[in-house]
ZALUM-934409 format. One record per residue: x, y, z of N, C-alpha, C in turn. Coordinates in steps of 0.2 Angstrom, whole numbers, padded with zeros to 4 digits, always signed. Atoms other than C-alpha are relative to their C-alpha. Layout:
BEGIN
XYZXYZXYZ/...
//
This chain:
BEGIN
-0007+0002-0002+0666-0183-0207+0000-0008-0001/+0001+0005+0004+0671-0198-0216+0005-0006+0006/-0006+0003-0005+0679-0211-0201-0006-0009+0001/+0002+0007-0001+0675-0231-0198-0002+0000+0007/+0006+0001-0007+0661-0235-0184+0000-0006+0003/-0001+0007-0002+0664-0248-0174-0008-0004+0001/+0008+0005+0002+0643-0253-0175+0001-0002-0006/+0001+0004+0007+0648-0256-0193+0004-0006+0001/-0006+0006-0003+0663-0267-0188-0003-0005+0001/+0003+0004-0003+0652-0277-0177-0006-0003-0004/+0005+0002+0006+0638-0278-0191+0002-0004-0003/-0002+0004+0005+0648-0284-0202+0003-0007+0001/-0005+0006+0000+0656-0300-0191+0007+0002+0001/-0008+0002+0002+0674-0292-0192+0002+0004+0007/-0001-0003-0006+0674-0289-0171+0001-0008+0002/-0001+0005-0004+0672-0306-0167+0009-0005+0000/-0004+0000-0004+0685-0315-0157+0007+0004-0001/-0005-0004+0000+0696-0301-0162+0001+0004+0008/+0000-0007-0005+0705-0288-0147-0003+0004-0002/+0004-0006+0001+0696-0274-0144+0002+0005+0005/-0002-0003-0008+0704-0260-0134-0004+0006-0001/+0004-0003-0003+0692-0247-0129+0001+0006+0004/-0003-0007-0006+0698-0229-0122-0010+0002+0000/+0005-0004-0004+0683-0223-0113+0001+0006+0004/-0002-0005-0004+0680-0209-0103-0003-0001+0007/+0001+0003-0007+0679-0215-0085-0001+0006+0004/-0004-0006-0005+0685-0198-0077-0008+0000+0007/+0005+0000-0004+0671-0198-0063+0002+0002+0007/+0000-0003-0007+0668-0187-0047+0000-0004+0007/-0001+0005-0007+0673-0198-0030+0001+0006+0006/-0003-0004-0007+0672-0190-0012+0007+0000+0005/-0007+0003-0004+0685-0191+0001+0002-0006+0000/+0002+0009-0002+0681-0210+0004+0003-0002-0006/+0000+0004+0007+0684-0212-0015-0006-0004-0004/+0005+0002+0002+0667-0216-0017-0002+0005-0006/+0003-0002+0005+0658-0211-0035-0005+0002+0002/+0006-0002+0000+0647-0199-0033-0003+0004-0006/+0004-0001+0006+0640-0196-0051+0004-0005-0005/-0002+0004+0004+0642-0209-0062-0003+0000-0008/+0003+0001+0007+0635-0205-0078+0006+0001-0006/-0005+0002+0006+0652-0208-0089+0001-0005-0001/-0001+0008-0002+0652-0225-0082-0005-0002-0007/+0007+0000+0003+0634-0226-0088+0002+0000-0010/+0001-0002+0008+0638-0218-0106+0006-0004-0005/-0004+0003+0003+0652-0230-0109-0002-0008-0001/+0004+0007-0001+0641-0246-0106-0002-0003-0007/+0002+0001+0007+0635-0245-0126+0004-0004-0004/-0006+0003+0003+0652-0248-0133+0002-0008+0001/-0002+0004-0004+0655-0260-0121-0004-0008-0001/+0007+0005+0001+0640-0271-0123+0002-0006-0008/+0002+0002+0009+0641-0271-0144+0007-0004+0000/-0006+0003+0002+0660-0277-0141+0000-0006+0003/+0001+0005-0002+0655-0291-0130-0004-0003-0006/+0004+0003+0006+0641-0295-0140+0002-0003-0005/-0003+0003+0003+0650-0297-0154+0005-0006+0002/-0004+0003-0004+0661-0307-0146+0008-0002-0001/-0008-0002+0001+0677-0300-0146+0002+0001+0010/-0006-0001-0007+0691-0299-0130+0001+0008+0000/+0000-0007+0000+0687-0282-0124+0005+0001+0008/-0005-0003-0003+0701-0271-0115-0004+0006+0002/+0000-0008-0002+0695-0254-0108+0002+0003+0004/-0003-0006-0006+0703-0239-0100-0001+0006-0001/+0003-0008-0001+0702-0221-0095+0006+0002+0005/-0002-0003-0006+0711-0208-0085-0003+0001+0005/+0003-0001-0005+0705-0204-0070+0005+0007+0005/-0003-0007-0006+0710-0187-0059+0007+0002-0007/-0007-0004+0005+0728-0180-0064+0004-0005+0004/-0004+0003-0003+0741-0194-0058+0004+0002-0003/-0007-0001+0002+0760-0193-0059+0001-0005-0003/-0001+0007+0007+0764-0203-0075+0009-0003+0006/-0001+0004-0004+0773-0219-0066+0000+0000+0008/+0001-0001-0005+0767-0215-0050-0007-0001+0004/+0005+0004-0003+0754-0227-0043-0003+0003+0007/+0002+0000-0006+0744-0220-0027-0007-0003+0001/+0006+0004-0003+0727-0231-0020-0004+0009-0006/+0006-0005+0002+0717-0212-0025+0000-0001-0008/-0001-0001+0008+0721-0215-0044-0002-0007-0003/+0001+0007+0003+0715-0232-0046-0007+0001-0003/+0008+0000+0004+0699-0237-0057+0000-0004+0004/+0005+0005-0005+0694-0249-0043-0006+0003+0000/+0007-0002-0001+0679-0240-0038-0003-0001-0007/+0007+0003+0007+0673-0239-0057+0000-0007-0003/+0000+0005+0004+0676-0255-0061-0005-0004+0004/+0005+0005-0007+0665-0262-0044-0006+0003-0006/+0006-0003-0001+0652-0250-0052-0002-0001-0008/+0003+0003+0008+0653-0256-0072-0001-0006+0000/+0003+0009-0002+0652-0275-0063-0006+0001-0001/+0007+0003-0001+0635-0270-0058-0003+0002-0005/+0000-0001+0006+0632-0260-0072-0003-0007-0006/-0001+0004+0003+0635-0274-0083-0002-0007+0000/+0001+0008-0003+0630-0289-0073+0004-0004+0000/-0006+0005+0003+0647-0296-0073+0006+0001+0002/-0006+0000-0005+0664-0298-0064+0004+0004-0007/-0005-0005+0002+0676-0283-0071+0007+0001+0001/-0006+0001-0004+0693-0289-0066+0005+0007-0002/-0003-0008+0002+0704-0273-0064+0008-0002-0002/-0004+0000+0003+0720-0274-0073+0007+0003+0000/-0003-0002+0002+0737-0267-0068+0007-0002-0003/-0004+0002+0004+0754-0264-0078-0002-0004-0005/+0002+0004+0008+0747-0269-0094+0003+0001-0007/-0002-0001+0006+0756-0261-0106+0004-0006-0003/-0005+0004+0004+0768-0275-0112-0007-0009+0001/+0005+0004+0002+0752-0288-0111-0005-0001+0004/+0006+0000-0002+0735-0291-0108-0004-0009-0001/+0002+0007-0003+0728-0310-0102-0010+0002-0002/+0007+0000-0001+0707-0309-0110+0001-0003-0005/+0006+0006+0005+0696-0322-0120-0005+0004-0003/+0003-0003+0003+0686-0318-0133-0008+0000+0007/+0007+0000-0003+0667-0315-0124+0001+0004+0008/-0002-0001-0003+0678-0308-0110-0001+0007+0002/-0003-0008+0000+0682-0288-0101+0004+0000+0005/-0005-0002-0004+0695-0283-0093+0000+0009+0000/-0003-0009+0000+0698-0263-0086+0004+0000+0002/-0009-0002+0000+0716-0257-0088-0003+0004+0004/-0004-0007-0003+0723-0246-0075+0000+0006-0003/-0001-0005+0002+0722-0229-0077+0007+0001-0004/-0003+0000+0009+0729-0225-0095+0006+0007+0005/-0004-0005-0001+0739-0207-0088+0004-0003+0006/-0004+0002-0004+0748-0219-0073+0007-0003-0005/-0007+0002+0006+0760-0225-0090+0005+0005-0004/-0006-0008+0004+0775-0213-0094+0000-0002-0006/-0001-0002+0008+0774-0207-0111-0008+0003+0001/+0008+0000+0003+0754-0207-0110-0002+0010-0002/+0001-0006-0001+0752-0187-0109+0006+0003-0007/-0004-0002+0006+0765-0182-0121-0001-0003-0007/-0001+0004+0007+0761-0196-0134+0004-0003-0001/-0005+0007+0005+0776-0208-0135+0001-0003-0005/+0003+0004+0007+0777-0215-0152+0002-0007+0006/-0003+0007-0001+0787-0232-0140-0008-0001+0005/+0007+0001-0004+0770-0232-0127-0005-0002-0007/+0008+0003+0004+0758-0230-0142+0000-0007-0005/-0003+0005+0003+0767-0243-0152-0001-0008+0004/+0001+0009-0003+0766-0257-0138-0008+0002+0001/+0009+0000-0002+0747-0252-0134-0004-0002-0005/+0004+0002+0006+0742-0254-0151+0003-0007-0001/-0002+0006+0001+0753-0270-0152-0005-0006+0006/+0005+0004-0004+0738-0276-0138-0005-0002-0004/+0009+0001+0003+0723-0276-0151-0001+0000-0007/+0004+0000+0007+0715-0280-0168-0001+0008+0001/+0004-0005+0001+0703-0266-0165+0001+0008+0005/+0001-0007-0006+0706-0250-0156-0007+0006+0000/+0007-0004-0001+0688-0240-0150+0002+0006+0001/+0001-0010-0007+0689-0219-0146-0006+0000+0001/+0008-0002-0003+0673-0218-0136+0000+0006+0005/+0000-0002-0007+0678-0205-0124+0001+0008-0005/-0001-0007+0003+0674-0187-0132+0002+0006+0003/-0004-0004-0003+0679-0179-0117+0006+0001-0001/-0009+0001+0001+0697-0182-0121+0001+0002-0008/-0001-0002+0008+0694-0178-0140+0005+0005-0001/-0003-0007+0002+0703-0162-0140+0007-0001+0003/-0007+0001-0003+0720-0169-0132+0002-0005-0006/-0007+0007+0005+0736-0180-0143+0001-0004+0006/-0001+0006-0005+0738-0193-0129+0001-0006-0002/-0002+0007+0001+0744-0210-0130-0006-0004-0002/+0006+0003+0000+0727-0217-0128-0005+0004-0004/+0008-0004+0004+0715-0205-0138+0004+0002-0007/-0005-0002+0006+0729-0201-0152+0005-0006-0005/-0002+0005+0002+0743-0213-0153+0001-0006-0003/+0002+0006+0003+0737-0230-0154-0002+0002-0003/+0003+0002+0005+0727-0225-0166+0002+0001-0007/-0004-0002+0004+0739-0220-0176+0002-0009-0003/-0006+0005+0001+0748-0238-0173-0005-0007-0001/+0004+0007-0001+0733-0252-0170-0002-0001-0008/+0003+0004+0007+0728-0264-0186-0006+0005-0002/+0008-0003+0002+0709-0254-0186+0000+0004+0007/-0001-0003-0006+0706-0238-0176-0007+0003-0004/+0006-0004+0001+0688-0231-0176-0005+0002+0005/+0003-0002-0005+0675-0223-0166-0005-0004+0002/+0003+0004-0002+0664-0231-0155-0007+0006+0000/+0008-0003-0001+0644-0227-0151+0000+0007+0001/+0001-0006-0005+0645-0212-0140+0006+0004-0005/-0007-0005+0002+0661-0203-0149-0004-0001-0007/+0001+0003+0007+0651-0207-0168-0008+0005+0002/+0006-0002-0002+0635-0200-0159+0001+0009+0000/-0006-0008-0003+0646-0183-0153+0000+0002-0007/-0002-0002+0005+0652-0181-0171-0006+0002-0004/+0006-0001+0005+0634-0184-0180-0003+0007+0004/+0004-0006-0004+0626-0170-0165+0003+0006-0004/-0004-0006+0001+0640-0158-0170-0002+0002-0008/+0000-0001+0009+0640-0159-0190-0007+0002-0001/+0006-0005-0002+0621-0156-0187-0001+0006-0001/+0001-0005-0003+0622-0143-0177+0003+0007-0004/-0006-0005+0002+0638-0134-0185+0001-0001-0007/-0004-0001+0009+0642-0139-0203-0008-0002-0007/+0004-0001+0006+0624-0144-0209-0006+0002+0005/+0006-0003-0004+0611-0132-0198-0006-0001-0004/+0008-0002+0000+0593-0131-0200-0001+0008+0002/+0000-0009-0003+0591-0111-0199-0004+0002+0002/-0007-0004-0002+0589-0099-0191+0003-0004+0006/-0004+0003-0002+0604-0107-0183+0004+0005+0008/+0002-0004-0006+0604-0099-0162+0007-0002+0003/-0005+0001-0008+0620-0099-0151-0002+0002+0006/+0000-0005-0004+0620-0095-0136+0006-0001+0005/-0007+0001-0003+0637-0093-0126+0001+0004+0006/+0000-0004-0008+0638-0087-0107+0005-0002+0003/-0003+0003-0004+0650-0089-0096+0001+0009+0005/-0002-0005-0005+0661-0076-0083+0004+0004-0004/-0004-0006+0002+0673-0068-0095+0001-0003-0008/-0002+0001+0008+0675-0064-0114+0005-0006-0003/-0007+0000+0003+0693-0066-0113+0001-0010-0002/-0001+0008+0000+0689-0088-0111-0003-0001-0005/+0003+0002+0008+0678-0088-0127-0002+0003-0005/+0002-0004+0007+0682-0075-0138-0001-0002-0005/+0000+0004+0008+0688-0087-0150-0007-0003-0003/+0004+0005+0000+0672-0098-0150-0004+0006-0003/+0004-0008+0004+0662-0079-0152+0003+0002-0007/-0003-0002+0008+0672-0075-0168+0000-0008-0005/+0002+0003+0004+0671-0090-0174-0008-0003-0002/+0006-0002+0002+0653-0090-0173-0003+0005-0001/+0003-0007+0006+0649-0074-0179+0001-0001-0009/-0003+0000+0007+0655-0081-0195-0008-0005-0001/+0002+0007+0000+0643-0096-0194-0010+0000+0000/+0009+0001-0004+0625-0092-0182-0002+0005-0004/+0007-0007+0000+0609-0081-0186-0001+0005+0005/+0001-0004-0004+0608-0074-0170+0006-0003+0009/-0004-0001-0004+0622-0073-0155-0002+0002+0009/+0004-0002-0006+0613-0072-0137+0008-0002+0006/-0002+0001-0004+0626-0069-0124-0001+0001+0008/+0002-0001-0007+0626-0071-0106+0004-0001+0005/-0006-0002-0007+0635-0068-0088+0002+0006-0002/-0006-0004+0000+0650-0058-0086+0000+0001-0008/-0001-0002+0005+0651-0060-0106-0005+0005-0001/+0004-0003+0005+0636-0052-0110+0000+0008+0005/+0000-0007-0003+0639-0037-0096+0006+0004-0005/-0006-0004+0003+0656-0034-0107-0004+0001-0007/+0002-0003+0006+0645-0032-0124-0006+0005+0001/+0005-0007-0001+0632-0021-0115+0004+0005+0000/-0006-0008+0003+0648-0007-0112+0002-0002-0007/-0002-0002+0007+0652-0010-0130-0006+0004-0004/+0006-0005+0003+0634-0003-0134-0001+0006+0002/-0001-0005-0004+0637+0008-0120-0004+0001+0003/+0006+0001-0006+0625+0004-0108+0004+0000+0008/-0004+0002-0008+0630+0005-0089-0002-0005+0004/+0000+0007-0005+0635-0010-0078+0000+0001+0004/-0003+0000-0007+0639-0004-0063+0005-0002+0001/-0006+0003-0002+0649-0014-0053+0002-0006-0001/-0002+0007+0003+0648-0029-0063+0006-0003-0002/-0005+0004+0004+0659-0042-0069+0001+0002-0010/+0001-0002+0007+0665-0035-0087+0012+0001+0002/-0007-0001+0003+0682-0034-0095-0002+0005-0006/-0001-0004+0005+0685-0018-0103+0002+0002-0006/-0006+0000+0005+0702-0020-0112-0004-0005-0005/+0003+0004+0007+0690-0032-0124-0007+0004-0003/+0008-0003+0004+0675-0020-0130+0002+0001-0006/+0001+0002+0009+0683-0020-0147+0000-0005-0001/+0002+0006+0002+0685-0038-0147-0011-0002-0001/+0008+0002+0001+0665-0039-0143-0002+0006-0006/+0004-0004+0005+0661-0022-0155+0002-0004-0007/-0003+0003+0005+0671-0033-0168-0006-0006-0002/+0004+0006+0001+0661-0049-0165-0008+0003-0004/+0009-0002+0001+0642-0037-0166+0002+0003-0007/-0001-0002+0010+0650-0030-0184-0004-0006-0001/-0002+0004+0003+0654-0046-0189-0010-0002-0003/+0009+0002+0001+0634-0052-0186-0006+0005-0003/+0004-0009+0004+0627-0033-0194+0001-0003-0005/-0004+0000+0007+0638-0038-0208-0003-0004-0004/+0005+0005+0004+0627-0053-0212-0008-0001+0002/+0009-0003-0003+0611-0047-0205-0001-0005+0004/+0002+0006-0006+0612-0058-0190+0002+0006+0005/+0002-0004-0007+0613-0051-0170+0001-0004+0004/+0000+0002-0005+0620-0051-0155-0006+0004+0004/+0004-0001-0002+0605-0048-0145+0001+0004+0005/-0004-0003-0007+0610-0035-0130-0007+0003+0003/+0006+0001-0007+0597-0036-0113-0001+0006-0001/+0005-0005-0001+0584-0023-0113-0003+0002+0007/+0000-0001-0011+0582-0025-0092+0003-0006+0002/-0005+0004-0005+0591-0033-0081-0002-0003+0008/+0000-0001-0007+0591-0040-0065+0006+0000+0005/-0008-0001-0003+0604-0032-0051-0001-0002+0007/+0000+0000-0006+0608-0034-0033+0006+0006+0000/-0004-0005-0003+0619-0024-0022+0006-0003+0000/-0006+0003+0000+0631-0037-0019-0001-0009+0000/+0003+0008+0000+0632-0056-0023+0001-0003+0003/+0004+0003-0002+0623-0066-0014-0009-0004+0001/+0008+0004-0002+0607-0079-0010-0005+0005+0000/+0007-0003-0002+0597-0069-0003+0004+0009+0000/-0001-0006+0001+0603-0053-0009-0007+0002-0005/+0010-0002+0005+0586-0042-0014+0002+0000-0006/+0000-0001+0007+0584-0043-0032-0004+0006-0004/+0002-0009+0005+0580-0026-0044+0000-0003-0005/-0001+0002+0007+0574-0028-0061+0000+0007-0002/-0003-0006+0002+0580-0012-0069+0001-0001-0009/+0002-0001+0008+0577-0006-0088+0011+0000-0001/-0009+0000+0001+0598-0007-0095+0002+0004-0001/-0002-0007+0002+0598+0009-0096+0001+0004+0008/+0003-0003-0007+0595+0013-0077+0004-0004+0004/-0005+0004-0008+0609+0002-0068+0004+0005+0002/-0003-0005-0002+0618+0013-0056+0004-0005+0002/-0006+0002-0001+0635+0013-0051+0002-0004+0006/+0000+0007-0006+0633+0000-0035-0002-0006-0002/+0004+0006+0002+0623-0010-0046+0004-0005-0002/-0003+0008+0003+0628-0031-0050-0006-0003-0004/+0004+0005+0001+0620-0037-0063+0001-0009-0002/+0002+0010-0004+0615-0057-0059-0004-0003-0005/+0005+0003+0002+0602-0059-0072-0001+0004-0007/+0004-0002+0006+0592-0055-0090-0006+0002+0002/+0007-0001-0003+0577-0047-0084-0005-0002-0006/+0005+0005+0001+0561-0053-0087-0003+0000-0009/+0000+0002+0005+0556-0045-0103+0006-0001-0008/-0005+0002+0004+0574-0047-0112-0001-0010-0001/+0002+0005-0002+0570-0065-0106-0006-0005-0005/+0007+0003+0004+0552-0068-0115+0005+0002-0007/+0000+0000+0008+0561-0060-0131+0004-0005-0005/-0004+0005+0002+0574-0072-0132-0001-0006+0000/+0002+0003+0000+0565-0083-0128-0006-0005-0008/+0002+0001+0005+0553-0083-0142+0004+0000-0009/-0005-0001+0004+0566-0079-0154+0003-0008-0001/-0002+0009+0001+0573-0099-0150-0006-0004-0001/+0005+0004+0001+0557-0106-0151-0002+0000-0007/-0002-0001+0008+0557-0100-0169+0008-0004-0005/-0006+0001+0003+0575-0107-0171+0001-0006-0004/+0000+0008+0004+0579-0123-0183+0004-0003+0006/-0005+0003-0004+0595-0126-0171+0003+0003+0003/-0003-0004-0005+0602-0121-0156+0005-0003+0004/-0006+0002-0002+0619-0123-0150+0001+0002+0009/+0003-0006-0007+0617-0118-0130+0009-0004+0005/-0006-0001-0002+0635-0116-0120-0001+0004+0006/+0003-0005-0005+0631-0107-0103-0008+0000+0003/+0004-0003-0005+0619-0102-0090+0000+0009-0002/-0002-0008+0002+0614-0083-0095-0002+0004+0008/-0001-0005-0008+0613-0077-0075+0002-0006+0005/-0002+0003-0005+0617-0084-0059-0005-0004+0003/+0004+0003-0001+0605-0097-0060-0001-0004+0006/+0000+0002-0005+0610-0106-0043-0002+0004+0005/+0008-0005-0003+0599-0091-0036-0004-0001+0000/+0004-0001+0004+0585-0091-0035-0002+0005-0003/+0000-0007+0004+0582-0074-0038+0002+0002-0004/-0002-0001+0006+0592-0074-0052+0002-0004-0004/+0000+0004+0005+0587-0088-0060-0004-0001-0008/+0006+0001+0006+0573-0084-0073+0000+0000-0007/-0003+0001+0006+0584-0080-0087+0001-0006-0004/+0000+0004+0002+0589-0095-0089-0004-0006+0000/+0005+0003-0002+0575-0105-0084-0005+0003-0005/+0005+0000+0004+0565-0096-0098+0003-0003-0007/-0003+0002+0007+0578-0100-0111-0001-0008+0000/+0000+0009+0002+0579-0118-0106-0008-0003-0002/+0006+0001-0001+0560-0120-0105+0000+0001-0008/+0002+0001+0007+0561-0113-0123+0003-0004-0004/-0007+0006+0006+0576-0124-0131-0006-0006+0002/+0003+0008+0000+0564-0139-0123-0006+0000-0003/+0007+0000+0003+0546-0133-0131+0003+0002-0008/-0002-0003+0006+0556-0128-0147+0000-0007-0005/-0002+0010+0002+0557-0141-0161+0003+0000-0006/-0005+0002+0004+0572-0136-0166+0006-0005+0001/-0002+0005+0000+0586-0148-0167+0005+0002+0008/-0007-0004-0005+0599-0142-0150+0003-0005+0001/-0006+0003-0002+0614-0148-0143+0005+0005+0006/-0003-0007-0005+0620-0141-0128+0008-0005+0004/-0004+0001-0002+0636-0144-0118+0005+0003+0005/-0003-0004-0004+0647-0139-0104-0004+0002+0009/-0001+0003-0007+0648-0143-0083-0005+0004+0002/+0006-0004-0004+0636-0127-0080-0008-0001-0005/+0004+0004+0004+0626-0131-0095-0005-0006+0003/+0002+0006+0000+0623-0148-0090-0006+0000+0007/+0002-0002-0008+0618-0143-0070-0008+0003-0002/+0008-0003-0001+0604-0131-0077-0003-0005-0004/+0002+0005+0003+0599-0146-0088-0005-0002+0006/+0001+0005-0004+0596-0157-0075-0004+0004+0005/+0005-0005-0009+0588-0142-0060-0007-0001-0006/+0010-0001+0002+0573-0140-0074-0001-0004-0005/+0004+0007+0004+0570-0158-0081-0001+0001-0005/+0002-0002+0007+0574-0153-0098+0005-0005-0004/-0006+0004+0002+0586-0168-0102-0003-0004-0006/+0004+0003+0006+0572-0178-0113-0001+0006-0006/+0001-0005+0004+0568-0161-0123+0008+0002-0005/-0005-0002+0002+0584-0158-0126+0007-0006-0006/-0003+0005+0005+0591-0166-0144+0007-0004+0002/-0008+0004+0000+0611-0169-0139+0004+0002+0005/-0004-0001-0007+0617-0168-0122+0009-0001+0000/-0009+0002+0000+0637-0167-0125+0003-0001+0007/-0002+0004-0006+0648-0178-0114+0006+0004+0003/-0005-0003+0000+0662-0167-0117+0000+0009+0003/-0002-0006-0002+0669-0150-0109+0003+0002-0006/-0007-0003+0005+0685-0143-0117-0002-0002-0008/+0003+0001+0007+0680-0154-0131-0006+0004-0005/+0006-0006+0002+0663-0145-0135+0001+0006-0002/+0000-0007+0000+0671-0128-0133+0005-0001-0005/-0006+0000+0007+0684-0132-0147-0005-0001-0004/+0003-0001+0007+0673-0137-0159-0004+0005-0001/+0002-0004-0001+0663-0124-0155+0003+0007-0007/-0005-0007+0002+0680-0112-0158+0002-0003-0007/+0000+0000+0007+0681-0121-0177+0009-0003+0002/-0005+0004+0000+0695-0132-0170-0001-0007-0001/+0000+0006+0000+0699-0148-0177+0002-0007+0004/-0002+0004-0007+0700-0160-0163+0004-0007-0003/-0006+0004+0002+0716-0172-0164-0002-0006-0001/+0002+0009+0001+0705-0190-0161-0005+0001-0005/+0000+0001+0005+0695-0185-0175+0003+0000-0004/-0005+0002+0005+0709-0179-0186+0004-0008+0000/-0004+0007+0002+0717-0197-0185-0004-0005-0001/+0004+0002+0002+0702-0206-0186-0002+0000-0006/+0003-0003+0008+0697-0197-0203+0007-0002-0003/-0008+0001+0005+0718-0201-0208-0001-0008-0001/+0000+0008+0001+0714-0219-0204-0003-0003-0004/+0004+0003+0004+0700-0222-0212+0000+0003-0009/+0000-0002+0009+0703-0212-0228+0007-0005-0002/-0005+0006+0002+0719-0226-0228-0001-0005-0004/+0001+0006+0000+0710-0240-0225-0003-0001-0008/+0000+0004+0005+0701-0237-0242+0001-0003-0006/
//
């Protein structure tokens, strides 16, 4: 993907005492109190931030935060809280910034964080008159914030449309390299694995990969609706039926190219879901009709397992059972253990993803930890995400 990096920028001297405004991705979990209780966006925007001081240019940065009513300022919608917390971060006073749109007061060597970017009517729709004065704030406009890749937004689309220079920063150039990797230049055989609770969220993402991977390992709810498409019995499981052609369609697609969706050979069920609900490991053939299955049994588990340990690259999207069990956590807890001892290239992504990441200390092992949700699953789905497309428009301008 051919777009200008804002490390090169800064390499080359053409950051200094220029503006630099900065969309990041702030969005961060607070309590009632409004205190931050997980900060690692904060965290992963500190790189950009750094290189543009350093350089020493006059840095702006902003972010959405929560869902605000565009012109409707309430205390819960402020970045105050992240801005206490990229001070210390930073070692350095972050003066928070509102009503910016029409100008911004910073010195080169300086940072200033803008008010929550979606408190500005137009922001959500894209305004050409918003994007137009935002970009009229900065030499350099940065997109660092890959969770928002997938939206046209004022801040992630239009300025950058309208700013002198618009390029991607560390983490969003990091995002891009993981991906093209993973998806446009694999190391074979190339392993998906895509779980969630229903087909009908990521079918597309399934057909688009059956064009793509060597092998299709699905899991949850999804992989109970490609066990009825084999004709296995679920029970009482979570499954959509109105889609067993869409999955019989996906397992051609993968025949068709001598690749495979892998469909569980035992399972683990309960009676009804819950914790301490007894757990049954059960051949896939032998689940009865009160049965829920919760899990991959153990030796569907070892085979999948060694299967990705053989893999070049592995794309991993989901928990394949109901890992916050314990009883019904082994499935996944074997896959992860295998993506981590594998020494193929992975890249994983997505909020349940991330959780089992971090329960089984697999975050070192594991090559590309994406920062993004919805963003991940589009590319995934063989969409062109909007803040790349205007990025790769910019910079095939600029030459």
């Amino acid at each position: 993907m051919n777009i200008l990096r804002f490390s090169d920028l800064c390499a080359q001297g053409k950051a200094r005492n220029q503006r630099v405004f900065i969309r990041a991705d702030l969005n961060v979990p607070q309590d009632d109190a409004g205190n931050i209780t997980e900060d690692t966006r904060i965290r992963a925007s500190i790189p950009a931030i750094r290189m543009a001081l350093d350089a020493g240019a006059a840095v702006m940065v902003t972010s959405h935060l929560g869902r605000p009513t565009e012109g409707e300022f309430k205390p819960e919608d402020s970045l105050a809280p992240v801005a206490q917390r990229m001070a210390e971060l930073l070692g350095r006073e972050v003066p928070l910034v509102a009503n910016w749109v029409d100008g911004v007061q910073v010195a080169p060597g300086q940072i200033v964080l803008l008010e929550n970017c979606r408190l500005n009517v137009g922001e959500k729709k894209n305004k050409e008159e918003l994007a137009r004065k935002m970009a009229a704030l900065c030499d350099i406009f940065v997109n660092d914030a890959f969770g928002t890749a997938h939206r046209a937004e004022g801040t992630t689309y239009g300025i950058a449309q309208y700013a002198p220079i618009a390029c991607a920063g560390p983490l969003l150039s990091a995002e891009i390299d993981a991906l093209t990797k993973a998806l446009a230049h694999p190391q074979r055989p190339l392993a998906a694995i895509v779980a969630g609770s229903k087909v009908s969220t990521k079918l597309t993402i399934l057909q688009s990969l059956a064009d793509k991977v060597d092998q299709l390992i699905v899991g949850g709810g999804i992989a109970n609706t490609f066990m009825l498409a084999a004709g296995l019995p679920i029970g009482k499981s979570l499954a959509e039926p109105d889609l067993l052609d869409a999955a019989k369609s996906v397992m051609a697609a993968m025949k068709a190219r001598g690749a495979e969706v892998p469909i569980p050979t035992d399972v683990v069920v309960a009676k009804t879901f819950a914790a301490d609900a007894p757990a049954t490991v059960k051949a896939a053939t032998d689940v009865a009709a009160d049965d829920m299955i919760l899990d991959i049994g153990p030796e569907t588990a070892a085979r999948l397992a060694a299967q990705l340990k053989s893999a070049g690259t592995i794309v991993w999207n989901g928990p394949v059972g109901v890992f916050e069990f314990a009883a019904f956590e082994n499935g996944t807890k074997q896959l992860a253990k295998a993506i981590a001892e594998s020494s193929a290239f992975s890249i994983a992504g997505g909020g349940d993803t991330l959780a089992a990441i971090a329960k089984y200390g697999i975050d070192k092992q594991v090559g590309y930890i994406s920062t993004g949700g919805g963003a991940f699953l589009e590319v995934l789905e063989g969409k062109k995400l909007p803040a790349f497309d205007i990025l790769e428009q910019r910079a095939a301008a600029s030459v």
